[in-house]
N, C-alpha and C positions, 0 to 999 in steps of 0.2 A: 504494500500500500504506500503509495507517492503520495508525502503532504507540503503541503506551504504553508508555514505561519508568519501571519501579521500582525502586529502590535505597535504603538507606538512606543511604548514602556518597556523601556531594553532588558531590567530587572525582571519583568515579567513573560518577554517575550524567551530569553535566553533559560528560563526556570523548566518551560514549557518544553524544549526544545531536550531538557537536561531527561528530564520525566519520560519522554518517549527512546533517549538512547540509551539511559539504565533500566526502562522495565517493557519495551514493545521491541521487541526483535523484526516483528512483521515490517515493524513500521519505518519507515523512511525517508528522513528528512530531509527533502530537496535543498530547499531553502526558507531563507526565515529575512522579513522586512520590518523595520521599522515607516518604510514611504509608502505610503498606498498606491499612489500613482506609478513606482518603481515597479512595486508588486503586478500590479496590475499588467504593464507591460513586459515582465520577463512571463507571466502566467499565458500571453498571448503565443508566446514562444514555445516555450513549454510545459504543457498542459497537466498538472498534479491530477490525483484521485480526488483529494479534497483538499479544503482550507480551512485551516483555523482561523477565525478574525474576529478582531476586535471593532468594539461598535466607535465609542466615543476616541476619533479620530482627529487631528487639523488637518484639514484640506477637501479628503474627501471622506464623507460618511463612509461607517460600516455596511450599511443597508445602500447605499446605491452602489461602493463598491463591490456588493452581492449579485449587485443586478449586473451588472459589466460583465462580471465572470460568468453570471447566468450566461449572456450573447455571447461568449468565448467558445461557450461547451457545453449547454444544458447538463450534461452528464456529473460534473463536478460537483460533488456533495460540498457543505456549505454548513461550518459548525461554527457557532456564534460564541465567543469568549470575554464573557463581559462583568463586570462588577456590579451593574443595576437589573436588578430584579422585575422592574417594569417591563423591561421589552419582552419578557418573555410570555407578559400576558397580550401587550400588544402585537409582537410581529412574530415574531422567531417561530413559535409552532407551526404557525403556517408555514413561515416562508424556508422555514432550516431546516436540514438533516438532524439537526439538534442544536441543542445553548446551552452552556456551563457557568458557571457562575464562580466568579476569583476570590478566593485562593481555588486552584485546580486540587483536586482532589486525585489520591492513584485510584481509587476502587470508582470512583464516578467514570473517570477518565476509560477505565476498562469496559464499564459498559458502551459506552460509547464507542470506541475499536470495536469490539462484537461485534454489533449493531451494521458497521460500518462494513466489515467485512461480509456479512451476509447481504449488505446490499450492494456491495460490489462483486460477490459472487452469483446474484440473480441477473443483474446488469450482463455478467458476460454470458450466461445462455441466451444461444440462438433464441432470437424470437421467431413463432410463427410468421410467416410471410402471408401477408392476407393478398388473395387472389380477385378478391371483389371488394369493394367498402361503398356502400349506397348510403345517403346522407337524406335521411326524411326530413323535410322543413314544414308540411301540413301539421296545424297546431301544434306541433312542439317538434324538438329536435333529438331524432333517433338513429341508431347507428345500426346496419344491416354488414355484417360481416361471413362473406363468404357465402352468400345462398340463407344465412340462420335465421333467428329469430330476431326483430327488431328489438336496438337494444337503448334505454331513456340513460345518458350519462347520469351519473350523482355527482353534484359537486360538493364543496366543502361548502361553500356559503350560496345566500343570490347573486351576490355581487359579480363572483365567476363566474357562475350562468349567467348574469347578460352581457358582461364582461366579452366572453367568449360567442356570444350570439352578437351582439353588434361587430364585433371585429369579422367573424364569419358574415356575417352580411355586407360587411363591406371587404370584402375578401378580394386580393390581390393590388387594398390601396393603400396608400398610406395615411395612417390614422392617427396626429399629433396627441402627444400627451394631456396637452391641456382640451382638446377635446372628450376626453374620454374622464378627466379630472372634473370637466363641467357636467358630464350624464353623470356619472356615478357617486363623488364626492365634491357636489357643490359650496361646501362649506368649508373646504378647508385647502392649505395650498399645500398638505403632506403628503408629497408624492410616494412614499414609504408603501402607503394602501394600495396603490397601481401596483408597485413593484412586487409586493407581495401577492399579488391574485393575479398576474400575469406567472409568477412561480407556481402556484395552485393549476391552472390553468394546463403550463405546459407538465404536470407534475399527471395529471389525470388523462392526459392525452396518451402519454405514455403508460399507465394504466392501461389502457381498453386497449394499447396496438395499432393506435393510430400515429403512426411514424408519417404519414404522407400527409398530414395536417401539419403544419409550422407555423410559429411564430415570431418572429424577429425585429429586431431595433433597427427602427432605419431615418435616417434624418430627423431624429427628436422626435418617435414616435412609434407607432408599430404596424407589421405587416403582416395578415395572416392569409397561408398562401396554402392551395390541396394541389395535389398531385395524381392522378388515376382514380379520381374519385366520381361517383356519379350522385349528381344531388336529384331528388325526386321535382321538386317547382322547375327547375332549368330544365328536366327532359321533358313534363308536363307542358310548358310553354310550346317549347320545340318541336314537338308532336302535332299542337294547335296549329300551330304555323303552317307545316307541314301539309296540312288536311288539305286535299282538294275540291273544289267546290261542292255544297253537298249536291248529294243527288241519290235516286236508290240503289244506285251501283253501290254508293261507301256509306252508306247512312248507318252500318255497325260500326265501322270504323270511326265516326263522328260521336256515334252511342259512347264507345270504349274509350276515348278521349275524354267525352262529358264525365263519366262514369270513375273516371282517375283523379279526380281531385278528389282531394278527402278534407276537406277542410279548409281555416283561413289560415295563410301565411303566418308562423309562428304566432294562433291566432288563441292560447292558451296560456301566451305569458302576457297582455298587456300591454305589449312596449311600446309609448307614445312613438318612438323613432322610428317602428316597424308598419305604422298606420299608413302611408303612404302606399308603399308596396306592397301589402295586406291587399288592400281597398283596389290597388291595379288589377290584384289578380282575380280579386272576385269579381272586378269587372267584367273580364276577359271572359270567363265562366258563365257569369250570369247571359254576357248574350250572346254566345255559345248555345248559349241551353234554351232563350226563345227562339235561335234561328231553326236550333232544331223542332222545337216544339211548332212554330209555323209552317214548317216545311212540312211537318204533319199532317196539321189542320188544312194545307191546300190540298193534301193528297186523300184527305176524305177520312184521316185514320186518328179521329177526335180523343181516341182513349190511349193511345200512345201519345200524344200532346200532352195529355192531361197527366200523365204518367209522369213524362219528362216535369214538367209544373210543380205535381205533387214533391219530388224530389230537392228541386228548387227551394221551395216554402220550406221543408224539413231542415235545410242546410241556415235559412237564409229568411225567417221568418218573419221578418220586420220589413221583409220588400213588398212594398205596393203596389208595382208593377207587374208581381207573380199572380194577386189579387184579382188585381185588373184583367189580367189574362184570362185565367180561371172562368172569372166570371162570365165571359163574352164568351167564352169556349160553351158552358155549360145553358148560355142564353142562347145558343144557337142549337142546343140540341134539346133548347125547350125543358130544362130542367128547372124548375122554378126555386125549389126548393135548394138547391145546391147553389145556384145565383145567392141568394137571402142568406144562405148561409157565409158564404164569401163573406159579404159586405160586412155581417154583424162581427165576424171574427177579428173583421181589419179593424173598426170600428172599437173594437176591447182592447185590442193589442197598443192602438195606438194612445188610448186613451191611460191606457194603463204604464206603459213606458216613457211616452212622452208627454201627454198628458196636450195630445192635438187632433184632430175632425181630419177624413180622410180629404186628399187631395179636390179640388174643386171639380177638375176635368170626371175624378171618378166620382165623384158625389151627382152629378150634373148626369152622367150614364146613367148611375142607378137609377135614379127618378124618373127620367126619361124612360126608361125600361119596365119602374112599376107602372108608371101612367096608361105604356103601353098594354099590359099585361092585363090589367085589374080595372081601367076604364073605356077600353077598347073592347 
């Protein structure tokens, strides 16, 4: 096991240093810095197993120079040695292979080499080679490995989850720090909180086998980039695109396209920043699903219209437009009942969610339609 220790505290750094060549045989001591920035650049060169570091540093922090070393190597374990007992409630669990607290202790210290060797002995088994990785983005974000079973990450906190969902949504850009300081921790200017859920982040990636997911620092900010991956929304669009004019040559092919969307664009979390593109795709869908459903009703085949509709209103209940349709479908085939029903449902729904009177244009049909009906 290759380590580096950092400190700026010579007394302390050189104790440390003493502790690992009288009782760790395993262990290694590349080198030892009192400069961070020194450290920092021989570690670009070459690459330890891990680092010991201290937090409370001049120049540069412990915790950002954690994050540097993260972009050096993801792989480099990352143990915190420090005299304040705070960080360990604020950052360190998360973001470290572990934290120690000064005076170093021999029997602390040992568990900590254990520890360390066990996860640098899992580190070097082959990993499986995933031969397929499918990335579901309908209402939430699932991971489809190899032909299996869809699989929901767990993260450590939410912050990682939207963390890693805005960055995947904005996947192959660059995403400044203070942009992602503004979503997630508007209140404060401790970049410490990024650093460490960007570590969570890539820490659970690695987790699930997703080596072709990256994340990386790139001009004061970050870039999360996939590799051989197929996301379900971009092949869904794709497909749309795709379709050739309908007609009843392809009209199952249009069906099985309607019939692929499963929902709204990470439409399970929320996220004001995701409402745009939510809202595009259920555009897309929704009039998808009356061209189909029209293309029906010219062709004389009212109960496959109304089929497609009924699906529609399931997905997408608060659309007025679905209503509308229904209704004029079911007034043509002289259902009275079913008409009435339409209107009263829109009528509860809207009154009850939003607390507003159907559209004028459809208000103005209805009546028009019982006038027709019931005084004609």
């Amino acid at each position: 096991m290759r380590v580096i220790l950092i400190d700026d505290e010579y007394l302390a750094l050189r104790r440390l240093e003493d502790i690992f060549k009288k009782n760790f045989d395993e262990v290694e001591v590349i080198a030892v810095y009192q400069n961070a920035l020194q450290a920092y650049e021989e570690i670009k060169l070459n690459s330890p197993d891990v680092v010991f570091l201290d937090i409370e540093m001049p120049g540069v922090n412990g915790l950002e120079l954690a994050e540097r070393i993260q972009e050096i190597d993801h792989k480099i374990e990352i143990v915190f040695v420090t005299g304040y007992n705070k960080y360990a409630i604020e950052a360190f669990e998360l973001f470290a292979f572990d934290y120690m607290l000064k005076p170093i202790l021999i029997n602390r210290l040992n568990k900590t080499v254990n520890r360390l060797k066990q996860r640098l002995k899992n580190d070097s088994l082959p990993l499986k080679e995933d031969k397929d990785i499918y990335i579901q983005c309908f209402n939430q974000i699932k991971v489809i490995k190899d032909g299996g079973k869809a699989e929901v990450l767990k993260w450590r906190t939410t912050k990682a989850q939207e963390l890693f969902a805005y960055l995947f949504h904005n996947r192959d850009k660059i995403v400044n720090r203070e942009t992602l300081m503004d979503l997630l921790w508007p209140n404060t200017n401790n970049t410490q909180q990024l650093y460490t859920t960007i570590y969570q982040i890539r820490r659970t990636l690695k987790k699930y086998g997703l080596g072709s997911v990256s994340i990386k620092s790139s001009n004061g900010g970050y870039i999360l980039s996939v590799e051989n991956i197929r996301i379900d929304i971009e092949e869904w669009e794709h497909n749309l695109y795709q379709l050739e004019p309908l007609s009843s040559m392809n009209r199952m092919e249009h069906e099985q396209v309607f019939n692929d969307y499963q929902g709204d664009y990470l439409g399970d979390y929320g996220y004001l920043w995701a409402e745009g593109e939510k809202e595009r795709y259920r555009r897309l869908w929704l009039n998808h699903g009356l061209r189909l459903s029209r293309f029906y009703q010219e062709k004389g085949n009212n109960e496959y219209a109304i089929n497609i509709l009924q699906k529609m209103q399931k997905v997408y209940p608060e659309n007025e437009e679905i209503y509308f349709e229904l209704m004029k479908i079911y007034a043509s085939m002289n259902r009275i009942t079913a008409v009435e029903k339409q209107y009263l449902m829109l009528c509860k729904l809207l009154s009850r969610e939003l607390d507003v009177v159907p559209s004028q244009v459809i208000t103005n049909w209805y009546e028009n339609w019982k006038r027709e009906k019931y005084y004609l």
